[in-house]
C-alpha positions as CSV (number, residue, x, y, z in Angstrom):
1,X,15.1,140.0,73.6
2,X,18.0,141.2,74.9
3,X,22.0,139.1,74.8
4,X,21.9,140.0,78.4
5,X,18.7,138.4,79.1
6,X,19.6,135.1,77.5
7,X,22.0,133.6,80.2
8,X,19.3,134.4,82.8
9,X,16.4,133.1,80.6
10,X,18.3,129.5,79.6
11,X,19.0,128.9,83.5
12,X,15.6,128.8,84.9
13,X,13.6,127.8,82.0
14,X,16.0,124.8,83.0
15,X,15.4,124.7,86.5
16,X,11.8,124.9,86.1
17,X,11.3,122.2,83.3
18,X,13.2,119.4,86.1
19,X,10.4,119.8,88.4
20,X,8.9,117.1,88.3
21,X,4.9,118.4,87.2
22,X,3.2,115.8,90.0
23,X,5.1,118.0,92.4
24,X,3.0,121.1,90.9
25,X,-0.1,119.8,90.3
26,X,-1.4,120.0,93.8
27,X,-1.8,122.8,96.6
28,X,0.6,122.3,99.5
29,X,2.1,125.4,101.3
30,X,1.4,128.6,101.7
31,X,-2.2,130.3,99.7
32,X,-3.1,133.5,99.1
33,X,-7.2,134.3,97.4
34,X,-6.3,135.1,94.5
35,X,-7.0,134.2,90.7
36,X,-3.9,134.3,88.2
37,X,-5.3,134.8,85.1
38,X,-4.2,135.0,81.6
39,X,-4.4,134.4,77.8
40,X,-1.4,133.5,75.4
41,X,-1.4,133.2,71.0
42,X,-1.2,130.1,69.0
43,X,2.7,130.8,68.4
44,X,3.5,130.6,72.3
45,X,1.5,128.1,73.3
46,X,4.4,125.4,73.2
47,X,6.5,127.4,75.4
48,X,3.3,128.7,78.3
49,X,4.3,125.9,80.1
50,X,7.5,127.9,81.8
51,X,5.3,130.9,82.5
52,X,2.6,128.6,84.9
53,X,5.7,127.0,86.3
54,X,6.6,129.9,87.2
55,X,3.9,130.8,89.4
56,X,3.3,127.2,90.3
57,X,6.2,127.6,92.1
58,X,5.6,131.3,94.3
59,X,6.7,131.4,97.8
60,X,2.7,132.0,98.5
61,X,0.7,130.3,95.8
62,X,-2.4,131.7,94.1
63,X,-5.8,129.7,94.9
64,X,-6.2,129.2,91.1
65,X,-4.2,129.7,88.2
66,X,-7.0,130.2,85.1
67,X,-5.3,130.1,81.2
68,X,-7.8,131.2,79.0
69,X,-8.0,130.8,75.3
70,X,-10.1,131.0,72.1
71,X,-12.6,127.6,71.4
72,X,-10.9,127.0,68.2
73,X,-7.9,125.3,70.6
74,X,-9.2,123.0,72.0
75,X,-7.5,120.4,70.6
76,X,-4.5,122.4,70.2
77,X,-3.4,121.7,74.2
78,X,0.2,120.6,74.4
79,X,1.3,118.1,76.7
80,X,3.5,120.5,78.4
81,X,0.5,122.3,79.8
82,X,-1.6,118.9,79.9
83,X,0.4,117.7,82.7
84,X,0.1,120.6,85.0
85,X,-3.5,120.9,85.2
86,X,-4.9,119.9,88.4
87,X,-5.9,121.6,92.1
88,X,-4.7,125.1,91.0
89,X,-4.0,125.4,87.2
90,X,-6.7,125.1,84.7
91,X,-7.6,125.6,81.2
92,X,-11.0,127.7,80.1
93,X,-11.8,128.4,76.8
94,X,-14.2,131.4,75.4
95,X,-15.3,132.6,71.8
96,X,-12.9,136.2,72.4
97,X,-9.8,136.2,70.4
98,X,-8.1,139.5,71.9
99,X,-5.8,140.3,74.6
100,X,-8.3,141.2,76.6
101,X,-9.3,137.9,77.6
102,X,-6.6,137.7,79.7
103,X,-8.9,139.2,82.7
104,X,-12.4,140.1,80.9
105,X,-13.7,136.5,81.4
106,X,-12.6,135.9,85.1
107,X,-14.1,139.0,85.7
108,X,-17.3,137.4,85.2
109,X,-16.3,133.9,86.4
110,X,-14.4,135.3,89.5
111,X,-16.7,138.3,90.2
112,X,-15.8,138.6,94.0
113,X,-12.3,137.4,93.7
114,X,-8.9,139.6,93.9
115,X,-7.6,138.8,90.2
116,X,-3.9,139.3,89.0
117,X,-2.8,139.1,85.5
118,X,0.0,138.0,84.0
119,X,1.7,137.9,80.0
120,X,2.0,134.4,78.6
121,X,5.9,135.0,77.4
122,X,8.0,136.1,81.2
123,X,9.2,133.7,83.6
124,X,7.8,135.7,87.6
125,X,10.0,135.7,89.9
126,X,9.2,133.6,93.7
127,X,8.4,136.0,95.2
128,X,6.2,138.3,92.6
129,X,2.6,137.4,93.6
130,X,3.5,138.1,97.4
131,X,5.1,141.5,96.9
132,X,1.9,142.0,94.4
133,X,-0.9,140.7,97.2
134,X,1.2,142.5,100.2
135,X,0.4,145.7,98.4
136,X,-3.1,145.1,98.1
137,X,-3.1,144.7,101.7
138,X,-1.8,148.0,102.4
139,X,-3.8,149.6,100.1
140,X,-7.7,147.5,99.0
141,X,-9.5,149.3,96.7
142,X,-6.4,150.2,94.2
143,X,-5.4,148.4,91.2
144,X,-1.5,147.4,91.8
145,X,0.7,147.2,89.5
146,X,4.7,146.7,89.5
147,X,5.5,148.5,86.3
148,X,3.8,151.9,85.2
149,X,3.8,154.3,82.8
150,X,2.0,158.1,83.0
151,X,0.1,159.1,79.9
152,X,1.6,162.4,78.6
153,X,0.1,165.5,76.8
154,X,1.6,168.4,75.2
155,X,0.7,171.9,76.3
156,X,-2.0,172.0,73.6
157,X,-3.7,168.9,75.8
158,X,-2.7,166.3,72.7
159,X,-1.4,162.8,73.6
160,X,2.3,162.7,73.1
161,X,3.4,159.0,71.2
162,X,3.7,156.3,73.5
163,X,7.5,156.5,74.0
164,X,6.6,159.9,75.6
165,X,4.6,158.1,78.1
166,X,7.7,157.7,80.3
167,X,8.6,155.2,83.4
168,X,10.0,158.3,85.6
169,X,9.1,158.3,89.7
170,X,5.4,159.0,90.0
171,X,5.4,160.8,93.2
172,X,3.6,163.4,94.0
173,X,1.2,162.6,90.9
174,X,-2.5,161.6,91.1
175,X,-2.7,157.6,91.5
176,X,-5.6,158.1,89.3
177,X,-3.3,159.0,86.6
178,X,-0.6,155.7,86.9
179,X,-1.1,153.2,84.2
180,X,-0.2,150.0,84.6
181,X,1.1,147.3,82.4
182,X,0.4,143.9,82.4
183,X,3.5,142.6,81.3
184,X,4.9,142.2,85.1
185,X,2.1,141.6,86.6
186,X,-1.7,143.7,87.2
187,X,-3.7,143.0,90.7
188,X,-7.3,144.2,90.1
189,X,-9.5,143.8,93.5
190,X,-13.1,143.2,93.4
191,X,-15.7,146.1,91.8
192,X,-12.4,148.0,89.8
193,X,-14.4,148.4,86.9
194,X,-17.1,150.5,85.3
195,X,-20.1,148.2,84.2
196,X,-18.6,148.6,80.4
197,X,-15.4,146.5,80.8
198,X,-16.8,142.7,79.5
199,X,-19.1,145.0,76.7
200,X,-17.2,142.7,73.6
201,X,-18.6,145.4,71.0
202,X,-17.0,148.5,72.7
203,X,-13.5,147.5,73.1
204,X,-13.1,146.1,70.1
205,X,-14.1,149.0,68.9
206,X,-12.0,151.4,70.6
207,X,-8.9,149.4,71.8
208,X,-8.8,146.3,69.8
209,X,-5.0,145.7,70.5
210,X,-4.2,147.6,74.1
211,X,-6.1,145.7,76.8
212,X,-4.3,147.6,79.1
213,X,-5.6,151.1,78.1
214,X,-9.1,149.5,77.8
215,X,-8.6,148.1,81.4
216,X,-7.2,151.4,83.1
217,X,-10.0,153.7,81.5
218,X,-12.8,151.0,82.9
219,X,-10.7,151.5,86.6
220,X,-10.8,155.4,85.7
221,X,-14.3,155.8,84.7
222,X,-15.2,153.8,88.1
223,X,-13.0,155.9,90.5
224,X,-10.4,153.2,91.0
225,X,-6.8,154.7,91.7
226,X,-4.0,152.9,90.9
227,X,-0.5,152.6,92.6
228,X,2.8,151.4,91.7
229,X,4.9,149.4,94.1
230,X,7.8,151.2,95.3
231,X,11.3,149.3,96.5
232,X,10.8,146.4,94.0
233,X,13.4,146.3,91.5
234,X,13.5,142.5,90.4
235,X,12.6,142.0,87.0
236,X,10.7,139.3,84.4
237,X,12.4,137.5,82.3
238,X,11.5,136.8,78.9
239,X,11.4,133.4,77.7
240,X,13.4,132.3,74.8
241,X,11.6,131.8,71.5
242,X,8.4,133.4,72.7
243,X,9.2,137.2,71.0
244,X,8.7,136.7,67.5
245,X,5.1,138.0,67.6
246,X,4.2,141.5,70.1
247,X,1.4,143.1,69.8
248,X,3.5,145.2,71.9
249,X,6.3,145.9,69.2
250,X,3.7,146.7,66.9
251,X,1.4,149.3,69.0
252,X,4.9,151.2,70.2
253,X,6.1,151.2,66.6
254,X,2.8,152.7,65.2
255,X,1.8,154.5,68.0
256,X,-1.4,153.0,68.4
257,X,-1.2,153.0,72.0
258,X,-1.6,157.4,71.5
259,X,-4.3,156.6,68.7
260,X,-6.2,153.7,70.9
261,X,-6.4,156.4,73.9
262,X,-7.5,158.6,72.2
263,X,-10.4,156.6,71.0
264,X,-11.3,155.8,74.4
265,X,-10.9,159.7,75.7
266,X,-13.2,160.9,73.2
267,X,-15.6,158.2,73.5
268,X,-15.7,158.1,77.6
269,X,-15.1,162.5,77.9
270,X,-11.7,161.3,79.7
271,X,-9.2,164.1,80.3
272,X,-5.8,163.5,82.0
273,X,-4.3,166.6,81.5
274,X,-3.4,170.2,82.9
275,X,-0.9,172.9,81.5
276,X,2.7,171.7,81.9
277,X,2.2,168.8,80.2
278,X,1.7,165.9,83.0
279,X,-0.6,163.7,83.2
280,X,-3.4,164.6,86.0
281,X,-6.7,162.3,87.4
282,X,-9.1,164.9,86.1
283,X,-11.9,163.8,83.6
């Protein structure tokens, strides 16, 4: 976490603990149909109660908010998040223990549904689910996301480490190509996916630890672009005490992200390459 992020992160982890939770609880105001869906680790579950605060509280509220976690925490449930179930926020629990529970089992619960995914350890801000379901508006059929990355190759078509795989402006590049990550936010509409995406065996397999690769080459394989949204420059925050453990720290450092890709390219004949290096929606 960042010193500048600090100041920002103390304030509405604040604001958002004095609301008083019967205020949240309930629907009232403005809906949108979708399902907010996510998972979180034993070491942030304390602290998950800021992040569904935080989309308790949208300008436009989701018609469910879904956490999911592993059956062995059941009893685990703090009263933090106790007190906020109700109309829209629920807890679900499944035998997976990977990040890709965060969407696999609303996939199958929410078949029909527009699903957006969140990380369990950023506050959203009001008006992130809107500027999210707006774009899916203007565009049905694409997976949005608010922050991307391209997947680079050298010249001799090999995956270039992770940090390669840079945030520059993505126009004029095949939407096909954009992957999006999950930490600020992932709409999915209904029938993104190639059958494989809830197969348990194959992505542990292949991408144990990057849900998000496993997720864009199931949109891939099933001819789903994806799009980033342009103009929106407001950023998640992280939330105090909740950093300690990434998986994300540890795929960047030991570019597993390249080697997890890589796995799935081989495996699914996925190529997203051409000569100058750039990533390119051709497989």
């Amino acid at each position: 976490m960042k010193v500048k992020e600090i100041p920002p992160s103390l304030y509405h982890t604040l604001k958002l603990r004095a609301i008083p939770a019967h205020k949240l609880r309930h629907k009232t105001g403005k809906e949108i149909p979708v399902i907010v869906s996510l998972t979180t680790i034993p070491f942030r579950l304390n602290k998950l109660h800021i992040v569904i605060r935080s989309i308790l509280v949208q300008e436009t509220r989701p018609q469910k908010i879904v956490l999911w976690l592993h059956e062995s925490l059941k009893n685990q449930i703090p009263d933090s998040l106790k007190v906020l179930e109700g109309d829209i926020f629920e807890v679900r629990f499944s035998t997976l223990d990977c990040p890709h529970l965060k969407l696999v089992e609303s996939l199958k619960s929410f078949p029909d549904k527009v699903i957006v995914t969140c990380d369990d350890d950023f506050i959203y801000p009001k008006d992130w689910l809107m500027t999210l379901y707006d774009e899916h508006l203007k565009k049905p059929g694409t997976v949005v996301a608010i922050t991307t990355r391209l997947i680079r190759y050298d010249r001799e078509g090999n995956v270039l480490p992770y940090k390669n795989w840079n945030y520059k402006d993505v126009s004029g590049i095949d939407e096909k190509a954009i992957l999006p990550i999950g930490s600020s936010g992932v709409l999915y509409p209904p029938d993104s996916f190639h059958p494989s995406v809830t197969d348990e065996k194959l992505f542990l397999k292949l991408s144990p630890k990057a849900d998000d690769l496993w997720f864009k080459a199931m949109s891939l394989l099933n001819d789903t672009p994806s799009v980033k949204v342009r103009g929106y420059n407001k950023e998640v925050i992280p939330i105090i005490g909740t950093q300690g453990v990434s998986l994300k720290k540890q795929n960047i450092r030991q570019d597993k992200n390249r080697e997890q890709w890589q796995a799935l390219a081989d495996y699914f004949g996925i190529t997203l390459f051409k000569d100058n290096g750039q990533a390119e929606g051709m497989f």
